[in-house]
VOMILUM-851569 format. One record per residue: chain; residue number from 0; residue in one letter; x, y, z of N, C-alpha, C, CB in turn. Coordinates in steps of 0.2 Angstrom, whole numbers, plus 5000, padded with zeros to 4 digits. Each point is the difference from the previous one (the first is absolute). Glycine has a CB too. Layout:
# VOMILUM-851569
<'A'; NUM; 'a'; <X; Y; Z>; <X; Y; Z>; <X; Y; Z>; <X; Y; Z>>
...
***
This chain:
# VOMILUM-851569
<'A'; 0; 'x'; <6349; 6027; 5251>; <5005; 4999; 4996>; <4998; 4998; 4993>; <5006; 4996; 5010>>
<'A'; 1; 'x'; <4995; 5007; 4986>; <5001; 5000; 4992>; <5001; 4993; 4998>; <5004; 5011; 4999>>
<'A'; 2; 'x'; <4992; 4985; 4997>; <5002; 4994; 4998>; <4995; 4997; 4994>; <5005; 4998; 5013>>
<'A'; 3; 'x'; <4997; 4997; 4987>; <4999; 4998; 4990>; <4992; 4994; 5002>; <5019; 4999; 4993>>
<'A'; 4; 'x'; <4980; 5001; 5013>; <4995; 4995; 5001>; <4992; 4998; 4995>; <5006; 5004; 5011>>
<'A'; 5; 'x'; <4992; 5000; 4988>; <4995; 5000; 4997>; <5001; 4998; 4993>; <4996; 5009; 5008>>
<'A'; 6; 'x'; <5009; 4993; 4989>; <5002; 5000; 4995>; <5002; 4991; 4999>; <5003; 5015; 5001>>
<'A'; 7; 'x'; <5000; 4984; 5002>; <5002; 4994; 5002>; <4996; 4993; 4998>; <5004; 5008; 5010>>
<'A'; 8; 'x'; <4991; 4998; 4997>; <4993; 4994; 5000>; <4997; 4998; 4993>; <4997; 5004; 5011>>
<'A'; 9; 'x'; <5001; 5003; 4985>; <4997; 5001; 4996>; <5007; 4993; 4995>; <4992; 5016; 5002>>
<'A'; 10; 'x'; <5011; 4985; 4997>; <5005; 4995; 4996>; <5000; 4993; 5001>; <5007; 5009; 5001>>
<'A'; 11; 'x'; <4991; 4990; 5005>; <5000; 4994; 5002>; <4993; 4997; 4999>; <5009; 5003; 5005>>
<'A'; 12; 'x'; <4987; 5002; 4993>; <4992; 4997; 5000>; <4999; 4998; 5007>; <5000; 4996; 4988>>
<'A'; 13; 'x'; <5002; 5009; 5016>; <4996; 4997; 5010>; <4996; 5008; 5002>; <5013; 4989; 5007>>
<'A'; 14; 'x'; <4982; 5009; 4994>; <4995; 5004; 5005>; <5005; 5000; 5007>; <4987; 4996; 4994>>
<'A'; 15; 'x'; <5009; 5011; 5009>; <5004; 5002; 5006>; <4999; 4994; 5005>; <4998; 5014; 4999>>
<'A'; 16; 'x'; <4997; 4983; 5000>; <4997; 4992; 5006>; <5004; 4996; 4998>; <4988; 5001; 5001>>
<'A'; 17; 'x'; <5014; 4996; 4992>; <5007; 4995; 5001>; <5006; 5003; 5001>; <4994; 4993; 4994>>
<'A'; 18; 'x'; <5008; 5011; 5004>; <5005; 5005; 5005>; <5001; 4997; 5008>; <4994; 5011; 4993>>
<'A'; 19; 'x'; <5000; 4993; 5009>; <5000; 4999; 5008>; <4999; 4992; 5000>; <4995; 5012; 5004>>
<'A'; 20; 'x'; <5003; 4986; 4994>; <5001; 4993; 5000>; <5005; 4995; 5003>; <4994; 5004; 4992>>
<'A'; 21; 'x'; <5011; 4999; 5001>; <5007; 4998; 5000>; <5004; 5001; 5004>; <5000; 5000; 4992>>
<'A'; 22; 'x'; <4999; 5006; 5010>; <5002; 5005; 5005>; <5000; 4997; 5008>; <4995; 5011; 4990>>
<'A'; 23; 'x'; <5000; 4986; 5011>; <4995; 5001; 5008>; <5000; 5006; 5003>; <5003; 4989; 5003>>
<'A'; 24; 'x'; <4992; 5016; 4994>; <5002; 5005; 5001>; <4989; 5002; 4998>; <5020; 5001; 4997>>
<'A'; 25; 'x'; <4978; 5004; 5006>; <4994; 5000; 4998>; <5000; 5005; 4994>; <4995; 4998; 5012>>
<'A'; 26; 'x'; <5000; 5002; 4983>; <4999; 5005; 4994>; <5001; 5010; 5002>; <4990; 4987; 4996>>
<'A'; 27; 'x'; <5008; 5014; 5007>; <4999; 5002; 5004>; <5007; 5003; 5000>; <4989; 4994; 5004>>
<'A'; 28; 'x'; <5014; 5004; 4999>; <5008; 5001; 5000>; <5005; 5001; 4994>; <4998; 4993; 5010>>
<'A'; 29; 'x'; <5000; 5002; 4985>; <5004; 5000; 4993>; <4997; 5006; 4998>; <5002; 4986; 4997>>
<'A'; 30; 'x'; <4991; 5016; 5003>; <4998; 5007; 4998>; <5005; 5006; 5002>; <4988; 4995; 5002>>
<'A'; 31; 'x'; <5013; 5004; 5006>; <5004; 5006; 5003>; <5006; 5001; 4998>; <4995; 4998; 5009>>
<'A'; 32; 'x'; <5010; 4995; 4988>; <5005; 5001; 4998>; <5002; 5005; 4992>; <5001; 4988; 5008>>
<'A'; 33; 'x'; <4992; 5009; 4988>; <4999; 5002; 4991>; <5000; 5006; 5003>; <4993; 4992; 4992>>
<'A'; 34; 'x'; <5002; 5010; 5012>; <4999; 5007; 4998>; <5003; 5004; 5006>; <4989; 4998; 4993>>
<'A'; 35; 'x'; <5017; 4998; 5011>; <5006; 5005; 5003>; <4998; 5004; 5005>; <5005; 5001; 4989>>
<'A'; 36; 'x'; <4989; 4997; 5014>; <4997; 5004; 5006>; <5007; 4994; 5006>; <4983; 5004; 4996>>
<'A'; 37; 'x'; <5018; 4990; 5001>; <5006; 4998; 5006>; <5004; 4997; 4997>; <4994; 4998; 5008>>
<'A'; 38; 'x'; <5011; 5002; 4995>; <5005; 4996; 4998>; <5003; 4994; 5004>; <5001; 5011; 4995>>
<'A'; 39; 'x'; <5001; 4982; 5000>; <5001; 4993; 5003>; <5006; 5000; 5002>; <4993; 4994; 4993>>
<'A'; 40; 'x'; <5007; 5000; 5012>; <5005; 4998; 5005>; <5003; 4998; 4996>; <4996; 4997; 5010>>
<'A'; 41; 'x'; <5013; 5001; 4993>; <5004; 4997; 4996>; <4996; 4992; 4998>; <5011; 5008; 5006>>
<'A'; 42; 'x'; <4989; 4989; 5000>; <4995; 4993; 4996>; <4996; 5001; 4996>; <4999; 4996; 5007>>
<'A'; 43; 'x'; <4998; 5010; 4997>; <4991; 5000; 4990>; <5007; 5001; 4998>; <4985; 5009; 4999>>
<'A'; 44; 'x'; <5017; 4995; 4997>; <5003; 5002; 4995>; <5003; 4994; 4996>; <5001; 5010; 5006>>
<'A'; 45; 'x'; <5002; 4988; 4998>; <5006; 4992; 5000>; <4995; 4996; 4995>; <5007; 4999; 5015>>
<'A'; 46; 'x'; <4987; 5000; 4989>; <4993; 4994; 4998>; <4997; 5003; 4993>; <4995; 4997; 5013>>
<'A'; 47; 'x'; <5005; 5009; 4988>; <4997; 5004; 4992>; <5005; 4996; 4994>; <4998; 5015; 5007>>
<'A'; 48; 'x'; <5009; 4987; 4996>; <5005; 5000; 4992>; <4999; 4993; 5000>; <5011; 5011; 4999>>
<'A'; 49; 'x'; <4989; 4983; 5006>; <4999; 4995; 4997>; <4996; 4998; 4996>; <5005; 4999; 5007>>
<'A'; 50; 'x'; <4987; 5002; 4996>; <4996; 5000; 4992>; <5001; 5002; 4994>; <4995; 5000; 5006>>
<'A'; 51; 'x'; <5008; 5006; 4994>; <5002; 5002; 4993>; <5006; 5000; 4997>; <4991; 5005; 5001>>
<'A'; 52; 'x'; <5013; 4989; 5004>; <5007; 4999; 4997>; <5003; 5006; 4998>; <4996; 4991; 4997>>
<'A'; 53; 'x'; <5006; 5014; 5006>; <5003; 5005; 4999>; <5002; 5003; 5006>; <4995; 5001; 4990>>
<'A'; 54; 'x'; <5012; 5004; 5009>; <5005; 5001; 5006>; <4994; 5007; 5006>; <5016; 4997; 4989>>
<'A'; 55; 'x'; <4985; 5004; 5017>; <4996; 5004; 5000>; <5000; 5006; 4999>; <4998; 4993; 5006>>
<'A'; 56; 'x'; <5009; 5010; 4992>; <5000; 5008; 4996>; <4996; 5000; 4993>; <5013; 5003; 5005>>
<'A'; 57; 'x'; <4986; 4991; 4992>; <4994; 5000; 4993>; <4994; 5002; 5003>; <5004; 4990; 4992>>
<'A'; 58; 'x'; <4995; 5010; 5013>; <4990; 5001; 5002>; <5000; 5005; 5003>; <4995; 4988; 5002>>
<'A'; 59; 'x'; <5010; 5012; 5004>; <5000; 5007; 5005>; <5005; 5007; 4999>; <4998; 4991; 5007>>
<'A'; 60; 'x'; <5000; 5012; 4992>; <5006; 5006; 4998>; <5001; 5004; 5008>; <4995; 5002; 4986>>
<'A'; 61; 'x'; <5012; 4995; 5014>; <5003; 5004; 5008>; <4997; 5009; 5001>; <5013; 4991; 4998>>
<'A'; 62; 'x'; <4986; 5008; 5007>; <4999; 5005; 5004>; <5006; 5007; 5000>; <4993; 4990; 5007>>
<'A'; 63; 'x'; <5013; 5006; 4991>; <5005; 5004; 5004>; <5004; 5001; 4992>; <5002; 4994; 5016>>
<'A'; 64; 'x'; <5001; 5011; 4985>; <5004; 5003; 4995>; <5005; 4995; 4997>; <4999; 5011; 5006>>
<'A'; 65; 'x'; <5005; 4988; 4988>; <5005; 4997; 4998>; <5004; 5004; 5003>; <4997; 4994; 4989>>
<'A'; 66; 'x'; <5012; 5003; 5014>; <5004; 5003; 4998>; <5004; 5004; 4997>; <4998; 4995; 5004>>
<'A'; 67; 'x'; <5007; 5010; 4994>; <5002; 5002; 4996>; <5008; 4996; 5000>; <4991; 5010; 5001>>
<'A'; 68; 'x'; <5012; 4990; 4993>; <5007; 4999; 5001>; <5003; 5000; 5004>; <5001; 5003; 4993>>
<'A'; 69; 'x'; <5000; 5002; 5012>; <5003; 5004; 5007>; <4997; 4994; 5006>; <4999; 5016; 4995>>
<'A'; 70; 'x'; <4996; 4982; 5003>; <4995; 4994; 5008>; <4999; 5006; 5004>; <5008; 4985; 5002>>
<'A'; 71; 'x'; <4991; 5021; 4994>; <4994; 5006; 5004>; <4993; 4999; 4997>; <5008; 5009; 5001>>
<'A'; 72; 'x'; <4988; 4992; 5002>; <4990; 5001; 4997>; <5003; 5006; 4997>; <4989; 4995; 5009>>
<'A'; 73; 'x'; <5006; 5003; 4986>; <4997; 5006; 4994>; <4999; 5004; 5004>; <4995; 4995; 4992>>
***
């Protein structure tokens, strides 16, 4: 899943170890999320935007299409 993590971190001045830190989550894993080989549970996710105070569509970019006007997919 496409997301703003790294970037994030970089902003925050945290290495991927305090990351996982905050996270309880191993380095190892916050790696997996940056570089999108996986994608976080709703909790991670949930636990993510709380460290960086922000809503979780700011860090994650959905998987799934926006609706159109009509509430058909693009």
């Amino acid at each position: 899943m496409k997301n703003q993590l790294k970037v994030l971190r970089a902003q925050h001045g945290m290495t991927q170890e305090d990351l996982s830190q905050q996270l309880g989550v191993s380095r190892q894993a916050v790696n997996a999320l940056e570089t999108e080989k996986h994608s976080p549970s709703l909790d991670l996710a949930y636990r993510i935007a709380a460290v960086f105070d922000l809503p979780i569509d700011q860090i994650f970019e959905s998987p799934y299409e926006k609706p159109r006007k009509n509430g058909r997919l693009k």
